[in-house]
N, C-alpha and C positions, 0 to 999 in steps of 0.2 A: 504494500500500500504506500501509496506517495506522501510522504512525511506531511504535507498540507493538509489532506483528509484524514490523515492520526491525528493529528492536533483537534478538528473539529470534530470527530469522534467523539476523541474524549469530553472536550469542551460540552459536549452536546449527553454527555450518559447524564441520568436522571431527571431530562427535563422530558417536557411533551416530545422531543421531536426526536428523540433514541426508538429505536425501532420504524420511525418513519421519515427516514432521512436515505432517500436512494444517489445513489452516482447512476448516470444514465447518459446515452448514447458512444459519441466516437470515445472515451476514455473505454468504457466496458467493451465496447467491438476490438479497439487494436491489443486488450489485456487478452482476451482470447485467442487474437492472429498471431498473439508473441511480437507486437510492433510497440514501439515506445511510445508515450504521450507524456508530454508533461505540460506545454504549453497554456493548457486550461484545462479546467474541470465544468461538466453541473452537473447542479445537485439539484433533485426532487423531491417536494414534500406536501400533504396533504394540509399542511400547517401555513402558517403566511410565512413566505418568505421575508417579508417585511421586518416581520418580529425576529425571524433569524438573523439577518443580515446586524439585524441592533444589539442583540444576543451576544453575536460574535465579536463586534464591535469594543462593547460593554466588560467583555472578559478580558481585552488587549489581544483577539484571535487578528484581528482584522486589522492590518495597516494602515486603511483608509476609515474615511465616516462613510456610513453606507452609504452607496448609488442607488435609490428604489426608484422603481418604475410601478406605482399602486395599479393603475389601467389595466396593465399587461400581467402583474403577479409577479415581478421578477425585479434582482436586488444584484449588486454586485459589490463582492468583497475579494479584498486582495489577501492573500495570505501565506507567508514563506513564501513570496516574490512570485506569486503562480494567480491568475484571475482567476476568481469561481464564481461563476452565475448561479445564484440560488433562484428556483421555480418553484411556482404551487400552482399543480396541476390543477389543470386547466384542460377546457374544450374551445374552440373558437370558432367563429365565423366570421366571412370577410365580403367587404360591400364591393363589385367591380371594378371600379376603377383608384383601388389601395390597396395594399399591402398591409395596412397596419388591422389588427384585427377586435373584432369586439369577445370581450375573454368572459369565462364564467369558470368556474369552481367546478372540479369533473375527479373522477376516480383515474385510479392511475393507467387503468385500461381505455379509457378516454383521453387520455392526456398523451398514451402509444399511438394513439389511432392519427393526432394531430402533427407527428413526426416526419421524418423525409423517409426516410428508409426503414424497412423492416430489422435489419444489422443493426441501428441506432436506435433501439425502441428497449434492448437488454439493460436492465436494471441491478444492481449490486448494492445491497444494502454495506453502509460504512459501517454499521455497528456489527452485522456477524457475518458480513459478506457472502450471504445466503444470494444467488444469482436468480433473475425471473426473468420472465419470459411472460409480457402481459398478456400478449396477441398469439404467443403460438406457431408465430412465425418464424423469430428471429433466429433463431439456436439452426432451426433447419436451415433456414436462407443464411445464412453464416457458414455454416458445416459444406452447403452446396457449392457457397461462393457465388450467389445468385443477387442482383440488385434489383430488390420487389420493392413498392411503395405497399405503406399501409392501407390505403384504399386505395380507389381506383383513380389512375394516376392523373388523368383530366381533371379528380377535384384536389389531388394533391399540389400540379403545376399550377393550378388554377388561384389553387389559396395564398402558395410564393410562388411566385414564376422563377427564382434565381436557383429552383430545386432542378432547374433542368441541367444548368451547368454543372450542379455537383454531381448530377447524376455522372456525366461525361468525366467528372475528374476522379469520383470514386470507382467507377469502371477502370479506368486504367491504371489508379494510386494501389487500389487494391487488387487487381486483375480480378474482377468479379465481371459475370455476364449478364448482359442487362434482361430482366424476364421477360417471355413474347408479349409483347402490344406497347414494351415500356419505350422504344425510341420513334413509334408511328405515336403516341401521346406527344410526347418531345415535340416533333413536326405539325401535331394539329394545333400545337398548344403554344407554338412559339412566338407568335403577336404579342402574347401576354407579359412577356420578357420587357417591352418596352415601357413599362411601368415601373421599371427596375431603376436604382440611380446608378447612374455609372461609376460609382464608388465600390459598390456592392458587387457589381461586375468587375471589376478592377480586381478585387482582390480574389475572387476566384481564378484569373485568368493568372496573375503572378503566383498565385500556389499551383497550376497547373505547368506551367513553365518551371516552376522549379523543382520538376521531375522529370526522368530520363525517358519516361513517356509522354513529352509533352507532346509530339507529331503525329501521335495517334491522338490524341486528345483535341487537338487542331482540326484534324482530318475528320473526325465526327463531326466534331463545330462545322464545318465547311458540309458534311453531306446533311445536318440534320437542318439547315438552313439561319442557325444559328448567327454564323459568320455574318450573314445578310440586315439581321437585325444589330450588331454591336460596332459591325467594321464594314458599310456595302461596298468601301472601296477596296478591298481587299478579292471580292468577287472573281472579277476577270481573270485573279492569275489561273484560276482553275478553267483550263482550256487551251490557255496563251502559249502558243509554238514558241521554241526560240533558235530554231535553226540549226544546222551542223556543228555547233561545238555541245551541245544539249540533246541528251535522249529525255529527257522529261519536258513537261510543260511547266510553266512557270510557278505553280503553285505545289507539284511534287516535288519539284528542286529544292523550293523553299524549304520542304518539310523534310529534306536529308542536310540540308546547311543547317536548319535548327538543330537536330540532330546528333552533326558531326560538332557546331558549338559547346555541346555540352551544358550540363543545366545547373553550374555552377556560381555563374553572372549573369546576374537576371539583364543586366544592361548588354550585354554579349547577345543574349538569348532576343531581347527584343529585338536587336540592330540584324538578325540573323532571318527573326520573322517578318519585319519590314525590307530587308536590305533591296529587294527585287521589284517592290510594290508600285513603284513607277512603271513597270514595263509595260506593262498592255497599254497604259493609253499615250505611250511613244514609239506603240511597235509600228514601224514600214518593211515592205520587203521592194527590194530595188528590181532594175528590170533583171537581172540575171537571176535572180528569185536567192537573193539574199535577204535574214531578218535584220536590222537594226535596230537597236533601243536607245538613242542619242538623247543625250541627256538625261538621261532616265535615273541617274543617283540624285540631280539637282529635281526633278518632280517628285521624286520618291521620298527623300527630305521631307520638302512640302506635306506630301501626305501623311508622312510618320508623322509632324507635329500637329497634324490637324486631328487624329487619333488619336494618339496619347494626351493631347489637351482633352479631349472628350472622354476620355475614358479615368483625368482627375488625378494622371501621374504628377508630380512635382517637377515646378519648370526646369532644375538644375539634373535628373533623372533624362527629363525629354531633349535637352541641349545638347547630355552625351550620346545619347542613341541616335540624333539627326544628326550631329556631326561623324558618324562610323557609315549612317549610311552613306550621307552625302560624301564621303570620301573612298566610300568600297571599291570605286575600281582604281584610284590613281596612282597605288603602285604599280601595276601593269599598265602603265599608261605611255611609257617610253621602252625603246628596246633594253637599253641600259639604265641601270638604277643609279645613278650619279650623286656624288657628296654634295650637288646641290639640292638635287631632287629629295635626296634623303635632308637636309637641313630643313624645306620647306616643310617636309613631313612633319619634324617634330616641334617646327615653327607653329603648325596648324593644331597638330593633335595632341603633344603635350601626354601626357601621361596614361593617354589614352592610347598609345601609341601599339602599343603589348596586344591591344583590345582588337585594334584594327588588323595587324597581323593573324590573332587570331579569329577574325570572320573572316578573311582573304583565306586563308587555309581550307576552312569548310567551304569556304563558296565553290573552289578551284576543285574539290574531290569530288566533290557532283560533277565537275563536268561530264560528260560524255568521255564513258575509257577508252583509253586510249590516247585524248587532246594531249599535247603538248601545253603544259601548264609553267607557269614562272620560276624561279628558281628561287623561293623561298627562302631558304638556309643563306643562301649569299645577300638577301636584302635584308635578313635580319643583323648578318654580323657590318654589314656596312652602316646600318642603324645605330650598332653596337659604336662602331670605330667614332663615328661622326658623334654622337652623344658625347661620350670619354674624349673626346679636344673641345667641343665645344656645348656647354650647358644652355639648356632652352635660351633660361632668362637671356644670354647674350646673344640671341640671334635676334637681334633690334639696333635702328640706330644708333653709333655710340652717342651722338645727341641730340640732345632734347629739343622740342619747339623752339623753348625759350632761347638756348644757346644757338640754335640758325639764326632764330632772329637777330643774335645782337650779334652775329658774325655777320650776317651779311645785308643787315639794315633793314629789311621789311617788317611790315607790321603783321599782327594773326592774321589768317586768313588761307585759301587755296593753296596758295605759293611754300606756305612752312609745309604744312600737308605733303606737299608734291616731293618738295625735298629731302623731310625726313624720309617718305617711301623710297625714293633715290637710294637713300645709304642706304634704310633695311636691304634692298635687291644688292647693293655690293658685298655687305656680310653673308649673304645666304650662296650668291656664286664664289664667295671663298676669296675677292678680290682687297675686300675689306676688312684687317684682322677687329672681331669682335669686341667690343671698349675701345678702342682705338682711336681719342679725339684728336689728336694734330692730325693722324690721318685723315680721317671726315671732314676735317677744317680745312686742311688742303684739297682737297676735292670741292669744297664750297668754296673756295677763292679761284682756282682755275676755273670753274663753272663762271663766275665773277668777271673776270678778266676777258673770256670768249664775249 
């Protein structure tokens, strides 16, 4: 037992709520799969939660002053560093166009029935850890590995619609198969999603991504029409040819560069799922029946930030992911990789640099086997060498507005602008040693003198 729920245990022997104090849902399903949980608990009780949460409080269990939610039945206390939502079951029903529900007072076989999943409905009492099964279902659809709703799932999607994503992510988090009728509900039922806030979706889709099944997980989203409701411009890649260096369409590529990224950076993992999202509506094929996608990391950009602003990431999260995309092909952009080419890189990408090497790697393994793909290992150590003589911060003019101006008499305006970019472009071709002011000085007085 997780040291949090011993503490409340005990805390809780001889009052009303010993023997009616349950732990319930994903803590009791992954204690069974043998998978860890510790992140959060809840707990269940026939008693108010209200009064528990103050209980807990009142003893020094609870680090916080409680959070109660009286409407809903539900309280939240922190305790040994771990959330626990206290409930008191409850039955609900929900008016069309909300989410938020009207609650009543229900037995705990009532309060299963209002659950997402049959696996999340198993009960564990804290005090003898006596395990239940209110519905009947769960132990067997657990044992099967089966992903059942407790009723039928039209009124389950119906009551949260955000249950259809988790459907999709506990399918694959837990390789469980979803029961027949549960993914044609999904599809009839997927309208209802847009009542969702994008916060809420937001955080299902980053704990989807940060598993190594995130491309099956995607690839549902995208067949159950999902995709079409959270991301429509994501749509077209599914289809989108991309010509002799590609045996996939643009949208199965994506989902082997997710992939081959790995689901370790979630900022990696997005720039991986975005990287290509420009292509369809920049693809031409020439007369020789060539594809082209010109410009397509600069629209694709564009679109990553018009997504992930919708979808409520944080703008300093979204700057990194459109700067990887908008930059995904510029290392293959010349035949040779040059120590200028590489200064502008790090000029640009800065610490992100490791990031963008690696989505160029997963991009480049999708290709079509066989391509002749970049020499990787040589652009990384030339990255390496160029980094080790010369630090980010100095690849900028050695100076400043202020000192152009008073070398060479003009006031702000266009002109300093123009000239500081002057020098940055001679430190990045190597012509300009980095800090170097009587050099740059003498370069503004020949400029002077012409």
């Amino acid at each position: 037992m997780h040291p949090a729920l011993a503490v409340i245990r005990d805390a809780t022997a001889g009052t009303p709520f010993e023997g009616d104090l349950w732990l319930v849902g994903g803590a009791v399903r992954d204690e069974m799969l043998g998978l860890e949980h510790k992140n959060d608990f809840d707990l269940v009780t026939r008693g108010s939660s209200a009064e528990l949460a103050h209980l807990l409080f009142d003893k020094g269990i609870s680090s916080i002053t409680p959070v109660t939610y009286e409407r809903f039945g539900t309280a939240m206390v922190h305790v040994r560093d771990v959330n626990i939502e206290l409930v008191t079951a409850r039955r609900e029903s929900y008016d069309e166009h909300s989410r938020k529900p009207n609650v009543e007072a229900a037995t705990y076989e009532e309060d299963a029935l209002r659950r997402d999943f049959t696996v999340n409905t198993l009960m564990r009492s804290i005090h003898s850890w006596e395990l239940r099964d209110p519905l009947g279902l769960g132990l067997r659809d657990l044992e099967a590995r089966v992903l059942r709703t407790p009723q039928d799932p039209l009124v389950t999607f119906h009551d949260d619609p955000l249950r259809m994503l988790r459907a999709v992510r506990f399918r694959w988090k837990l390789w469980f198969e979803p029961t027949t009728g549960l993914y044609d509900s999904i599809r009839e039922s997927r309208e209802r999603l847009r009542i969702i806030s994008f916060e809420r979706i937001r955080d299902e889709i980053v704990k989807m991504l940060r598993h190594s099944t995130a491309p099956d997980a995607f690839q549902d989203l995208m067949q159950l029409g999902l995709i079409e409701i959270i991301a429509p411009e994501m749509l077209p890649m599914a289809g989108c040819e991309q010509g002799k260096y590609h045996h996939l369409d643009v949208w199965d590529h994506t989902m082997l560069v997710l992939r081959g990224a790995g689901n370790d950076d979630l900022i990696l993992s997005l720039a991986a799922l975005f990287h290509d999202v420009g292509k369809p509506p920049t693809r031409t094929v020439d007369a020789e029946g060539n594809t082209r996608f010109f410009s397509h990391e600069a629209v694709g950009a564009d679109l990553t930030r018009e997504i992930l602003r919708r979808w409520k990431f944080p703008e300093r999260d979204i700057n990194q992911v459109v700067a990887l995309v908008k930059n995904h092909m510029r290392l293959g952009s010349a035949p040779t990789f040059t120590p200028t080419a590489a200064r502008r890189v790090l000029r640009d990408l800065g610490d992100q640099t490791d990031r963008l090497l690696d989505l160029v790697e997963a991009d480049t393994r999708a290709l079509r086997p066989g391509v002749r793909v970049m020499e990787l290992d040589a652009i990384r150590q030339r990255l390496f060498e160029v980094q080790l003589a010369t630090p980010r911060d100095a690849l900028q003019s050695p100076l400043s507005g202020e000192e152009i101006m008073n070398l060479v008499g003009v006031s702000s305006g266009p002109e300093v602008g123009r000239l500081k970019s002057m020098l940055t472009e001679r430190v990045l071709e190597g012509t300009l040693a980095p800090k170097d002011k009587e050099a740059a000085a003498r370069i503004l007085k020949e400029l002077a003198n012409h």
